[in-house]
N, C-alpha and C positions, 0 to 999 in steps of 0.2 A: 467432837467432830460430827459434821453434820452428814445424815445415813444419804444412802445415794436415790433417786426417787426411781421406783418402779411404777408402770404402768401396769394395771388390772382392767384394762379394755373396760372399761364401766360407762355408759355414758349418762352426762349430770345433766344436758339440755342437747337435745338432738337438733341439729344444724340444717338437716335435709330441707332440703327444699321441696321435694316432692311432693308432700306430707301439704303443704299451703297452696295446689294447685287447685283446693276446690274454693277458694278464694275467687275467682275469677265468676262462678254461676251462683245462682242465687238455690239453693233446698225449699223445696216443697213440704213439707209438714209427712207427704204420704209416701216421701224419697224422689219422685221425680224432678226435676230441675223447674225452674219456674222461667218462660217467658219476659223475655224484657219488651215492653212496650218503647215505641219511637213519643217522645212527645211533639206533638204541632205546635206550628209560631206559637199562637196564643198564649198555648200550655208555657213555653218559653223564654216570653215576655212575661207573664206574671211570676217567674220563676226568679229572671232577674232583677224583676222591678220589688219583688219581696228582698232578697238579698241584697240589693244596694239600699234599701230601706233600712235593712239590719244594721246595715254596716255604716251608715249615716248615722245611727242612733248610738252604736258605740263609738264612734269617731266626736260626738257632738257631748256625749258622756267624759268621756278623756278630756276633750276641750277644758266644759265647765269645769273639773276638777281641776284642771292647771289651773284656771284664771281664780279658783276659789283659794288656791296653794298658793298662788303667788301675791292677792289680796291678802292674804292671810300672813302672808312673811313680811312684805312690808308695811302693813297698818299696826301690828301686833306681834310678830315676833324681833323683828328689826328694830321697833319702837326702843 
């Protein structure tokens, strides 16, 4: 017969939330919080124009590979 479970208040990962509020600011090496800077257009147009760069390159990476797979299935494996 299977024992009955008792609880010993242990805890195995703490749940709290409280504990992840310093999530939200950035630490300073000397404990103070560190300053978030605003960036300018400039600053983010190059930020987006980098990231759709990124993401062109793995969108056009996935491509070639499909079209290498699928060259690949019908010349040589479907053969």
């Amino acid at each position: 017969m299977k024992e009955k479970f008792e609880d010993d208040d242990r805890t195995i990962a703490s749940m709290d939330t409280d504990r992840f509020l310093f999530l939200g600011t950035e630490k300073k090496s000397d404990g103070g919080t560190a300053r978030k800077e605003e960036l300018t257009k400039d600053q983010m147009r190059e930020v987006l124009k980098g990231s759709i760069k990124a993401s062109l390159l793995v969108a056009g990476l996935f491509s070639a590979l499909l079209i290498v797979f699928v060259l690949f299935c019908t010349q040589v494996w479907f053969k």
